[in-house]
C-alpha positions in Angstrom: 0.0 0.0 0.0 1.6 3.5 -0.7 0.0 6.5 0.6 -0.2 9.6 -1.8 -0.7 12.0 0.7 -0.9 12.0 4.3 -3.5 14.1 6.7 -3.9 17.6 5.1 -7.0 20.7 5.2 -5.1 21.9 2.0 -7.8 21.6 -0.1 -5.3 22.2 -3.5 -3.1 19.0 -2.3 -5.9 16.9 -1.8 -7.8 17.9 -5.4 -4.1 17.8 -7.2 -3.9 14.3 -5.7 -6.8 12.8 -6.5 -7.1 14.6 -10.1 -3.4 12.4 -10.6 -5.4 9.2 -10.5 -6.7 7.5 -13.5 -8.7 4.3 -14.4 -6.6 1.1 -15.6 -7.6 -1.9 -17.1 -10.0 -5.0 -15.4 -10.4 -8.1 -16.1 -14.3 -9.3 -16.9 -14.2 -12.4 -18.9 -14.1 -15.9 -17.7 -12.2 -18.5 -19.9 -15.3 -20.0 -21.9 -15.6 -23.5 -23.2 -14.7 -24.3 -27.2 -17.7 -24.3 -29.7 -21.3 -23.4 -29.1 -21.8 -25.7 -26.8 -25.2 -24.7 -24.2 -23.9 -22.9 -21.4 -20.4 -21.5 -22.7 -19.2 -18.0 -22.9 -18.3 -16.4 -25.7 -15.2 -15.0 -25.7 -14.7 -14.2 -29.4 -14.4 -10.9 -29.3 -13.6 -9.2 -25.6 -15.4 -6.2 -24.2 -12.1 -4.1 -22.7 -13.6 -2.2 -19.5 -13.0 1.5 -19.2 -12.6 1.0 -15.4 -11.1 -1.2 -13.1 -14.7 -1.7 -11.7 -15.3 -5.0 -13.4 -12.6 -7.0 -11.5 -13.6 -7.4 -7.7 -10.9 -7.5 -5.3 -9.3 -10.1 -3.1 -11.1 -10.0 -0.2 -7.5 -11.1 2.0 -5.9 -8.0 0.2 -8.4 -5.4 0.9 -9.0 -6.0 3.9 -5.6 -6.1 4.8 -5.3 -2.6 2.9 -7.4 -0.9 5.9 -4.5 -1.7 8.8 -2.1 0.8 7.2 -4.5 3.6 7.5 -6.2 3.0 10.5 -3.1 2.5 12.4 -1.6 5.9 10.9 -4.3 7.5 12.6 -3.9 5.9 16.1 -1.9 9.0 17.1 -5.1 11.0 16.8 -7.2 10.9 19.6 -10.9 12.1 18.3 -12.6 9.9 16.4 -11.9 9.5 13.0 -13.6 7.8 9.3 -12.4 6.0 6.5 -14.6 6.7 3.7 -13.5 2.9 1.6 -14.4 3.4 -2.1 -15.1 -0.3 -3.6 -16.8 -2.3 -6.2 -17.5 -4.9 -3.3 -15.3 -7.9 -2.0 -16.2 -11.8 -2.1 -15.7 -13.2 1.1 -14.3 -17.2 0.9 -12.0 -18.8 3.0 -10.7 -19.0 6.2 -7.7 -16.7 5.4 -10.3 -14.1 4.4 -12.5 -14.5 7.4 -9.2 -14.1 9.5 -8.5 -10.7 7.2 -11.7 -9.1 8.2 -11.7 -9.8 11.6 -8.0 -8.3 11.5 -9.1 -5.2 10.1 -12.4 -4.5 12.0 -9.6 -5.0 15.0 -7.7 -2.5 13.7 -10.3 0.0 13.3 -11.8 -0.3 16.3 -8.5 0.2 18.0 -7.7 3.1 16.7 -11.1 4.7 17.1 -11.9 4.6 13.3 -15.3 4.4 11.8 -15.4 2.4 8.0 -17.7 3.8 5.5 -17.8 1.8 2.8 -19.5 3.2 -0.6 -20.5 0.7 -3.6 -19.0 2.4 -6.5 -21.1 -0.2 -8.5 -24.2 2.0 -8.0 -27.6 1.2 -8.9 -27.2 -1.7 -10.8 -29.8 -3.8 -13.3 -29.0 -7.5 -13.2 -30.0 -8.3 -17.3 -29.7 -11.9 -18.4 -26.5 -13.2 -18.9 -25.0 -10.2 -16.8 -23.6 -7.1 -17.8 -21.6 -5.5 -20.4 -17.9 -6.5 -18.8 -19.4 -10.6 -18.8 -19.2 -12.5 -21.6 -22.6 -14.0 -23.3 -23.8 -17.5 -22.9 -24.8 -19.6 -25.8 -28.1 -21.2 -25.7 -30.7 -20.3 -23.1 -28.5 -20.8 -20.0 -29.0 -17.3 -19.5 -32.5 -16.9 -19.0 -34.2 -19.2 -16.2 -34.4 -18.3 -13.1 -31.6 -20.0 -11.2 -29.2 -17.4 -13.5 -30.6 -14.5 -12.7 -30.5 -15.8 -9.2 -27.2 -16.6 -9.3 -26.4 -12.9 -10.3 -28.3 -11.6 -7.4 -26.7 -13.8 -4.3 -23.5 -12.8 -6.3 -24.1 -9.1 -5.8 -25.4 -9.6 -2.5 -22.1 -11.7 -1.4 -20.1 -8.5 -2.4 -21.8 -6.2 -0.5 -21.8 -8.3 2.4 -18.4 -8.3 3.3 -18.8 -4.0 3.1 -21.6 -4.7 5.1 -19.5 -6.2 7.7 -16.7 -4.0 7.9 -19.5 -1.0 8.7 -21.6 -2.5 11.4 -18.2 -3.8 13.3 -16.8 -0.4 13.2 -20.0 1.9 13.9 -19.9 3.3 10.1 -22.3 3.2 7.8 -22.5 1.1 4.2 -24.1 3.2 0.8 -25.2 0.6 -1.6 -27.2 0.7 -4.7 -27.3 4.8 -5.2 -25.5 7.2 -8.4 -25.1 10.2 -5.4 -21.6 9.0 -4.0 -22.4 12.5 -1.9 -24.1 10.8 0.3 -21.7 9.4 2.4 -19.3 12.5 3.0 -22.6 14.3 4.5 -23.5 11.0 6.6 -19.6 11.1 7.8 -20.2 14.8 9.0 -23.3 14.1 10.8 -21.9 11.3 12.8 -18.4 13.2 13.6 -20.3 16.7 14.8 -21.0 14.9 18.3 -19.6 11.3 20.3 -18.4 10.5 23.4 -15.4 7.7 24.3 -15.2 6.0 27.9 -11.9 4.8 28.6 -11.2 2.8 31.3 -7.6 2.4 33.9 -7.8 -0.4 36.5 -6.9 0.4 39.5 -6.0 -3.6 39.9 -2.2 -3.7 38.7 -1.8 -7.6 38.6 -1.6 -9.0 35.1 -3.2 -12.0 35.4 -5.3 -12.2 32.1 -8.4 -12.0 34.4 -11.5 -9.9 32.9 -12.6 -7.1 35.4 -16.4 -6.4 35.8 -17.4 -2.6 34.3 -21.0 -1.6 34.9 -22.1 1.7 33.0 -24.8 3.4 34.0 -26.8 6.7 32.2 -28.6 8.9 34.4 -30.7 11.3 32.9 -30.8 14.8 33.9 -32.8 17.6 33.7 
């Protein structure tokens, strides 16, 4: 992970940063089977995405791509967001599992709310997929078991965004075109918070859990 630029309210560094990046190239197309055969994807002639959208990332990698950040900000005391732009991450594995867990860790520890935004947007699930997914031959494409397919494969995506919100106290924006959605969400929840921190007054380190009641009383 390399970090362009590092905590700044210059408002030129951040916009000459960000103008810097540009979109590559994804890969879309699953290796098809020879001939017209019912069910194989035709390959023929390769749609070449405009964004790196079409390709969704390794869940053990980006997950792993959240530590860096939220342990640069440890040295900041308020409470801070990550605002994670993705085009969702498949969860599988037990390496992956052990990812996530790592990163929600890490955010929590540092006092770090994850907001993660589906840059997918509002999406229509047509037969046979979208543009970046190579046709079917015959009719494999439209019964219903395909188009659920496409839907629990969305739906796995998002999940792992899902996650990686509700264990850090952010907030996930799926299925919308108005990415402003979540920098006014990220205000709202940072104008007011409270942290309770905790010292024991117990100075023997014997891995025992100590008993914390907390208790609101209302005043008026």
């Amino acid at each position: 992970m390399r970090i362009d630029l590092d905590f700044s309210d210059d408002k030129t560094k951040v916009l000459g940063v960000l103008n810097s990046y540009t979109s590559g190239l994804g890969q879309g197309f699953d290796n098809g089977l020879t001939g017209s055969s019912e069910g194989a994807a035709e390959t023929g002639g390769a749609f070449t995405p405009m964004t790196p959208t079409t390709t969704p990332l390794m869940p053990t990698a980006s997950c792993w791509r959240c530590k860096p950040s939220c342990r640069r900000s440890e040295k900041i005391s308020q409470k801070k967001a990550v605002i994670y732009f993705s085009n969702g991450i498949s969860q599988n594995g037990v390496d992956n599992q052990s990812a996530l867990r790592a990163a929600t860790a890490s955010a929590v520890k540092a006092n770090v709310s994850i907001y993660p935004v589906d840059i997918r947007g509002l999406q229509a699930f047509p037969p046979g997929g979208e543009a970046q997914n190579a046709s079917l031959h015959g009719q494999s494409a439209y019964n219903g078991r395909a188009v659920l397919n496409d839907l629990s494969s969305n739906a796995s995506t998002q999940e792992t965004l899902s996650t990686l919100a509700s264990d850090t106290g952010g907030k996930a924006f799926f299925d919308s075109n108005d990415f402003g959605a979540v920098f006014s969400q990220v205000q709202k929840d940072s104008s007011a918070y409270y942290v309770l921190g905790f010292t024991s007054s117990n100075a023997m380190k014997d891995g025992r859990f100590r008993h914390l009641k907390v208790q609101l009383i209302a005043r008026i």
